[in-house]
FIKOLZA-1660 file (N, C-alpha, C; in steps of 0.1 Angstrom, whole numbers, plus 5000, padded with zeros to 4 digits):
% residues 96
   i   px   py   pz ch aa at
   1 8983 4105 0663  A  X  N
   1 8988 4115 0672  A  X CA
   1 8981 4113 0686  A  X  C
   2 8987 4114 0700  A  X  N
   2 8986 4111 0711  A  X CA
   2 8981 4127 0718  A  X  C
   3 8976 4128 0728  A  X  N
   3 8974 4139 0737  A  X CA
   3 8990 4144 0739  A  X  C
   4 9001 4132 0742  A  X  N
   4 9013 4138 0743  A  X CA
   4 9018 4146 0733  A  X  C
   5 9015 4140 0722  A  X  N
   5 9020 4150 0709  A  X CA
   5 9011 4165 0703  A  X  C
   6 8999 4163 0708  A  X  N
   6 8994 4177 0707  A  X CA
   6 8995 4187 0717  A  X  C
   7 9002 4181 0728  A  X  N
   7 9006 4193 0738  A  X CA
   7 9018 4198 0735  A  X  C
   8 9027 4190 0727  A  X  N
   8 9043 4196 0726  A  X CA
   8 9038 4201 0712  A  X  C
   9 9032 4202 0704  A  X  N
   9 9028 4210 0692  A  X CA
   9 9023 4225 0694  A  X  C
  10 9017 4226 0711  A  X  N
  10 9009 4237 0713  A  X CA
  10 9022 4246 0719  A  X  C
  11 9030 4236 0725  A  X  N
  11 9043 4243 0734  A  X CA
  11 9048 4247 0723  A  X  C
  12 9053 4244 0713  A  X  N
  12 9060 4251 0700  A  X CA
  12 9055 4258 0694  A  X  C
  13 9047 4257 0691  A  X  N
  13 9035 4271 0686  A  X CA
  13 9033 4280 0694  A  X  C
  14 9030 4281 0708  A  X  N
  14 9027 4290 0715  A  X CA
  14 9039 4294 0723  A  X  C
  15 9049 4288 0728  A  X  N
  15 9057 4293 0738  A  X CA
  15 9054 4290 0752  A  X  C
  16 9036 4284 0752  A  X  N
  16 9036 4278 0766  A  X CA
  16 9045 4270 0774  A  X  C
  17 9044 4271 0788  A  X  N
  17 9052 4262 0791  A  X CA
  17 9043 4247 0790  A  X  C
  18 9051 4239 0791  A  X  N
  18 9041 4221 0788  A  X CA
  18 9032 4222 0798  A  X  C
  19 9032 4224 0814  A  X  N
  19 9026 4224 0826  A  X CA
  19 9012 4232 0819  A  X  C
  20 9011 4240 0816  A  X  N
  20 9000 4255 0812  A  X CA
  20 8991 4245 0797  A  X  C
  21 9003 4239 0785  A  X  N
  21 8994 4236 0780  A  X CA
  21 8988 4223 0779  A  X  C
  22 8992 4213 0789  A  X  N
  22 8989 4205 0796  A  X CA
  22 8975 4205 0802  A  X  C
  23 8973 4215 0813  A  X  N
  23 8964 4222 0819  A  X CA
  23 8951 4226 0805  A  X  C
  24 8956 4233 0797  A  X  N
  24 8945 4238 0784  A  X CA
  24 8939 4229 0779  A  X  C
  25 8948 4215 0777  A  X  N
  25 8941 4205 0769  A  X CA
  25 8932 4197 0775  A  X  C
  26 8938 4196 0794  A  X  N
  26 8924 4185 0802  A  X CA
  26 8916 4195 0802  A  X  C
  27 8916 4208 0806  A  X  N
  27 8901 4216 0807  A  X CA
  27 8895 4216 0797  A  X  C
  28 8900 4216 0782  A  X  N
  28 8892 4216 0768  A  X CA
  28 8882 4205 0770  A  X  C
  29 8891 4193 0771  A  X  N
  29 8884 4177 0770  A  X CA
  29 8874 4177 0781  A  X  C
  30 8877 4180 0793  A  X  N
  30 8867 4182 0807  A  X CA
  30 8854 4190 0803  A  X  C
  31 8858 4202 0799  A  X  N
  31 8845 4212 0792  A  X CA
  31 8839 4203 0782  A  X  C
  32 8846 4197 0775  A  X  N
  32 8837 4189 0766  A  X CA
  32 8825 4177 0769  A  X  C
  33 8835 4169 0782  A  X  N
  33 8825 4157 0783  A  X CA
  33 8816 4166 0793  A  X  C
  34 8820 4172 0800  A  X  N
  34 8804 4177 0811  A  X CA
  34 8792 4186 0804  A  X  C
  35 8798 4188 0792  A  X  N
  35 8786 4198 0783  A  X CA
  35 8777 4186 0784  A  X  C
  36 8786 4174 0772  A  X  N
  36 8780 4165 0766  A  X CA
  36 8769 4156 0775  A  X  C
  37 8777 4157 0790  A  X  N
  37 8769 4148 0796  A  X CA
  37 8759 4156 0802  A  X  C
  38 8759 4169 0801  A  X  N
  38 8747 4180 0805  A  X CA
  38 8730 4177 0796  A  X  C
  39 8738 4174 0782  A  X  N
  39 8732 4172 0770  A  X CA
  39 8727 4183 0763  A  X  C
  40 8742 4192 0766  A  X  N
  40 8741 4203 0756  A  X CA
  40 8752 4201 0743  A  X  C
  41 8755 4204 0734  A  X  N
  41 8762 4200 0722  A  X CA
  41 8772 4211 0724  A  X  C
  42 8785 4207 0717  A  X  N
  42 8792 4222 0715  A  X CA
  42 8796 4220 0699  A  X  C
  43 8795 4235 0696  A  X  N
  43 8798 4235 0688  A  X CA
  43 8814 4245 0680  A  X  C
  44 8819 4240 0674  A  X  N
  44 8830 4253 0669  A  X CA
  44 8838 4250 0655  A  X  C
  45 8831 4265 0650  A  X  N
  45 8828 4270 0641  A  X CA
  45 8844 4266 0631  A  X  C
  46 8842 4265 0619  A  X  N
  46 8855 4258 0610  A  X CA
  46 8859 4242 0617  A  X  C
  47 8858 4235 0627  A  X  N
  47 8865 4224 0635  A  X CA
  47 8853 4214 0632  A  X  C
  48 8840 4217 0639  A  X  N
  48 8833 4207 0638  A  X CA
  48 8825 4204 0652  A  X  C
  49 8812 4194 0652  A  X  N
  49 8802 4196 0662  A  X CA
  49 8805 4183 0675  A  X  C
  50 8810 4186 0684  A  X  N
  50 8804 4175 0697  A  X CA
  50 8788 4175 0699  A  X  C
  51 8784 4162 0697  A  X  N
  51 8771 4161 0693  A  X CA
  51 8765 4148 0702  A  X  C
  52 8752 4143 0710  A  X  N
  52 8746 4139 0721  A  X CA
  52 8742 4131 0708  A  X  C
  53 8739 4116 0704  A  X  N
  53 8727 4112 0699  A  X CA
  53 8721 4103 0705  A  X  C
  54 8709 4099 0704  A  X  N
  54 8700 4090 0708  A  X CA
  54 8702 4081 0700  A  X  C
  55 8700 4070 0708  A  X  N
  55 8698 4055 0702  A  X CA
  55 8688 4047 0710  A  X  C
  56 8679 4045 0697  A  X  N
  56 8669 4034 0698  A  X CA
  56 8665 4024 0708  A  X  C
  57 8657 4021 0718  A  X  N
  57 8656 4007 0719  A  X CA
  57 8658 3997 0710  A  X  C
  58 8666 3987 0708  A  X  N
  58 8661 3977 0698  A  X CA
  58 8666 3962 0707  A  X  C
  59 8667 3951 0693  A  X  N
  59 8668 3937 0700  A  X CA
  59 8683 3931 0698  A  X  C
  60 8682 3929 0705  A  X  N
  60 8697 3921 0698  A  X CA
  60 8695 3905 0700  A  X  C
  61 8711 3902 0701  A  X  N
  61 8712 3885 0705  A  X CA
  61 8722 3882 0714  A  X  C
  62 8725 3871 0723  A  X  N
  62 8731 3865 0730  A  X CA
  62 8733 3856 0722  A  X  C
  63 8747 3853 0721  A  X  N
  63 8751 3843 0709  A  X CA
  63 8754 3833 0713  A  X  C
  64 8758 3834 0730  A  X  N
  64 8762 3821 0734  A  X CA
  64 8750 3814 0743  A  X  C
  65 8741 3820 0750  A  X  N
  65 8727 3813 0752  A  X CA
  65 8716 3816 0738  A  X  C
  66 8720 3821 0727  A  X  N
  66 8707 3821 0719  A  X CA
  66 8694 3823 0720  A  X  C
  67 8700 3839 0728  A  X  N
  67 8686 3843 0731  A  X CA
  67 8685 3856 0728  A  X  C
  68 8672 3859 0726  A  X  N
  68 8669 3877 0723  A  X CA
  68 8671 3889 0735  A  X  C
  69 8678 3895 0737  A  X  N
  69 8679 3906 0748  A  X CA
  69 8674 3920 0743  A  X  C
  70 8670 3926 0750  A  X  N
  70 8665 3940 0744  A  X CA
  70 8676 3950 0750  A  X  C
  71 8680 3959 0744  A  X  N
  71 8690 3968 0743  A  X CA
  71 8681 3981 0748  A  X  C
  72 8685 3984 0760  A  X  N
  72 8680 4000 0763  A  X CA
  72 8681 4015 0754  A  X  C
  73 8674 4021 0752  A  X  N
  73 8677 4031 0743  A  X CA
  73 8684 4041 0756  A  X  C
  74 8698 4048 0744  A  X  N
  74 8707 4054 0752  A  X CA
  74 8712 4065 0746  A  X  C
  75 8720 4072 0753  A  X  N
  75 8730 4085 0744  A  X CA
  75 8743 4084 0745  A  X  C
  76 8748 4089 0730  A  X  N
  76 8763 4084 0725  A  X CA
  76 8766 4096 0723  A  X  C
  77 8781 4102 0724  A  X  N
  77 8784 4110 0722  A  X CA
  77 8791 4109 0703  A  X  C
  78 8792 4120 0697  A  X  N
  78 8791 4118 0687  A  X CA
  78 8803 4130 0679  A  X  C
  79 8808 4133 0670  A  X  N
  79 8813 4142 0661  A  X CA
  79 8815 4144 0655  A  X  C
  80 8807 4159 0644  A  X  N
  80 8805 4157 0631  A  X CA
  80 8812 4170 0623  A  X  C
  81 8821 4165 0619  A  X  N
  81 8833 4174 0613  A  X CA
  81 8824 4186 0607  A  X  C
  82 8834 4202 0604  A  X  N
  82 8827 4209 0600  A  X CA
  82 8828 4206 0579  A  X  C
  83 8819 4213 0573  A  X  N
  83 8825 4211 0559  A  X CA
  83 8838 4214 0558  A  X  C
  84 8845 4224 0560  A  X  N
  84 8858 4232 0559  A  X CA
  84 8868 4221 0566  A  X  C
  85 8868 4216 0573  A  X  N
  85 8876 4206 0577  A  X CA
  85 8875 4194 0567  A  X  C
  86 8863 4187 0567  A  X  N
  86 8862 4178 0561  A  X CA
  86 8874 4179 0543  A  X  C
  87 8867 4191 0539  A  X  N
  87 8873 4195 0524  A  X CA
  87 8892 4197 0529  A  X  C
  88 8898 4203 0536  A  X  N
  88 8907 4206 0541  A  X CA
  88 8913 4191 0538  A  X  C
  89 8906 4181 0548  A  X  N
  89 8913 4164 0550  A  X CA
  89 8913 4160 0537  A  X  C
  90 8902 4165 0529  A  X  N
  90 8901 4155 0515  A  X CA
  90 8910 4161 0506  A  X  C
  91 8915 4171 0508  A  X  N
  91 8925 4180 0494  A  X CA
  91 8942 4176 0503  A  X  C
  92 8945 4173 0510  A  X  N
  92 8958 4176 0517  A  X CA
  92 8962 4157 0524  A  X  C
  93 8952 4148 0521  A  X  N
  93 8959 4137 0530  A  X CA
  93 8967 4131 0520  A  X  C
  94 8976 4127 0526  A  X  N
  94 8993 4120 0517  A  X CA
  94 8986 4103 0524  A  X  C
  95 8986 4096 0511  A  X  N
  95 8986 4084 0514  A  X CA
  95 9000 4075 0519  A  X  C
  96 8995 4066 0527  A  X  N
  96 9015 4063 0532  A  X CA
  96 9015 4051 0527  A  X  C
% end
C-alpha cells in the first residue's frame, strides 16, 4: 500500500475531499519526524510506538581497503507495534 492508496481510503471513509486528506496525512508524517528528531517518542494507543533508539559505537570493515573503521554511535528511528495490532495481523493475514 502506497501514501496514494491510503489517502483515497481516508476519502472513502470519510467524505474528505483528497486535497484535505492529503493535507492530514503530510502533517501526521511531518508531526511525526520533528517529534522524532526533537527526541521525543510518540506514542498511540492500540497502533503502536514511534520510537528514537540508540546505537552503539562499534567497528566495522571496509571490504575493499581491508580496513577497520569505527562506526559513530547514532539515533534510528524505530516502530514498535502495539500488542493489539500485532495479534490483529497474526489472526487476519491471508497468505497469497
Amino acid at each position: 500500500m502506497t501514501k496514494a492508496d491510503i489517502i483515497s481510503n481516508i476519502v472513502q471513509e470519510t467524505g474528505l475531499e483528497r486535497v484535505e486528506a492529503l493535507k492530514a496525512v503530510e502533517s501526521f508524517m511531518t508531526t511525526i519526524k520533528s517529534s522524532l528528531s526533537d527526541g521525543t517518542n510518540v506514542y498511540l494507543r492500540g497502533f503502536g510506538s514511534f520510537i528514537v533508539k540508540e546505537r552503539a559505537e562499534k567497528t566495522g570493515r571496509n571490504i575493499s581497503k581491508n580496513t577497520a573503521i569505527i562506526i559513530p554511535a547514532h539515533n534510528i528511528p524505530s516502530f514498535k507495534p502495539a500488542k493489539t495490532f500485532v495479534e490483529d495481523v497474526k489472526s487476519n493475514v491471508k497468505v497469497k
